[in-house]
N, C-alpha and C positions, 0 to 999 in steps of 0.2 A: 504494500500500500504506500500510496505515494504522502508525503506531510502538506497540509492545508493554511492558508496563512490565515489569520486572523479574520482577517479582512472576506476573504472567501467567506468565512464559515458566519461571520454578520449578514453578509449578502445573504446567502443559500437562509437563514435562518428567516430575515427579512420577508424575502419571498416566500418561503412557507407560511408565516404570519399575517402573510396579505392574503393568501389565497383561503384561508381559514376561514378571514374576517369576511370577504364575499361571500363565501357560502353560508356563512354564518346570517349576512343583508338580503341575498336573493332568497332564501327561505321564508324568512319574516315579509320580503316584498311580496313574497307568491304565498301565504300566506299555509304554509306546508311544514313550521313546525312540529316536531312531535308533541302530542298534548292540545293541539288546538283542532274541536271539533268544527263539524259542519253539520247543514242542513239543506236540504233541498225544495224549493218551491218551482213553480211552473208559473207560464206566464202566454198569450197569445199577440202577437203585433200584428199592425196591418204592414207596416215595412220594419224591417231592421236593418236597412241599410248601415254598414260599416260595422257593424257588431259579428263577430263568431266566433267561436269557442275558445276560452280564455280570456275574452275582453271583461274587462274589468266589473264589477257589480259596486254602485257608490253610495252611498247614506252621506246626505252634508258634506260631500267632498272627501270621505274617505274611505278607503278600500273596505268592504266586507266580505264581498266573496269574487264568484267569478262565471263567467258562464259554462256549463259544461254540456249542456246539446242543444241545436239547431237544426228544426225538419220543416220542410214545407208539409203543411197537412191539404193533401190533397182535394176534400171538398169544401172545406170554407176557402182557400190559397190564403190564409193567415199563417204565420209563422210561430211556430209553436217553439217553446222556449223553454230549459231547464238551468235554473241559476244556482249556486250553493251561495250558504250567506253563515256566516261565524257562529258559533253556540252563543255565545255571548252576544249577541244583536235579537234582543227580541221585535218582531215588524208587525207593529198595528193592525188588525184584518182590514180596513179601513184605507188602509194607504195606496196608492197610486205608483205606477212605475214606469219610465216611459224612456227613452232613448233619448240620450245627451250628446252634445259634443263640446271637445275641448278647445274648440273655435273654429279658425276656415282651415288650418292646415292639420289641427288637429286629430285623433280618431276619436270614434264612436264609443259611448261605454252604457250603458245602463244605471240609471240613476231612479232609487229609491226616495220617493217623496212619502213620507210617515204622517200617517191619519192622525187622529185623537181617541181611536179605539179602548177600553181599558182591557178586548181581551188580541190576541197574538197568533202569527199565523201558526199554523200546526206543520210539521215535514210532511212533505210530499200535497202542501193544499195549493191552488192558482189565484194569484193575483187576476183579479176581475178589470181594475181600473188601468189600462195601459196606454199611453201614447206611443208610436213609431215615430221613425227618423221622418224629417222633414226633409225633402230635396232642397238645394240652395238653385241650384237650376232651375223649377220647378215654381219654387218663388220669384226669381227673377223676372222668369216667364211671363208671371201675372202680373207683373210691376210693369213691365214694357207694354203688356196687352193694355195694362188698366190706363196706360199715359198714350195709348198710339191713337197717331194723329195730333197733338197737342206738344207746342213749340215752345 
């Protein structure tokens, strides 16, 4: 075996202590530490444009769970949804949930807006109250339709 200088063995230490510390932040970002449960609710849109599976789930701007299935249900053509959301995040039956975005360059995420319900959704129940993505094209559209012909 060959001897190591100091300086190496800082380095090579360095580097394993960083790579620790990241798995240690994208765990807690994804939200897959050990000990942290989940639950499952369902949801139906009329669009989900820019959402699918793994896009974010938000309460007030911060993470609770995530998406984990996305099917076109073939006789309404609604988009039928399954989200996980934290043990610790109890969601009002009452509450609304609708598709967000993080601005114009932004993506899509799903964002839980919380009723005043006093009782809580159960795993595996559907959110009733939903909005889909809005097109930005779509509204344009009607902006130039709703001004054409006026200078």
């Amino acid at each position: 075996m060959g001897t190591y200088s100091s300086t190496e063995v800082l380095v090579g230490g360095a580097v394993v202590a960083v790579a620790i510390a990241f798995g240690i932040y994208s765990a807690q970002a994804t939200g897959q530490l050990l000990g942290e449960g989940e639950y499952q609710l369902g949801a139906s849109f009329r669009s989900l444009e820019g959402v699918g599976v793994g896009a974010d789930v938000r309460l007030a701007g911060v993470k609770i769970g995530s998406v984990t299935e996305v099917a076109l249900n073939p006789e309404s053509y609604w988009v039928d949804t399954r989200f996980s959301v934290a043990d610790s995040v109890q969601i009002p039956e009452d509450s609304a949930v609708v598709v967000s975005s993080e601005g114009l360059l932004g993506g899509n995420f799903i964002e839980v807006l919380p009723g005043e319900s006093p009782f809580h959704f159960e795993p595996g129940d559907e959110v009733a109250d939903t909005q889909g993505a809005l097109s930005l094209i779509a509204l344009l559209a009607k902006f130039v339709a709703s001004n054409g012909g006026r200078d």
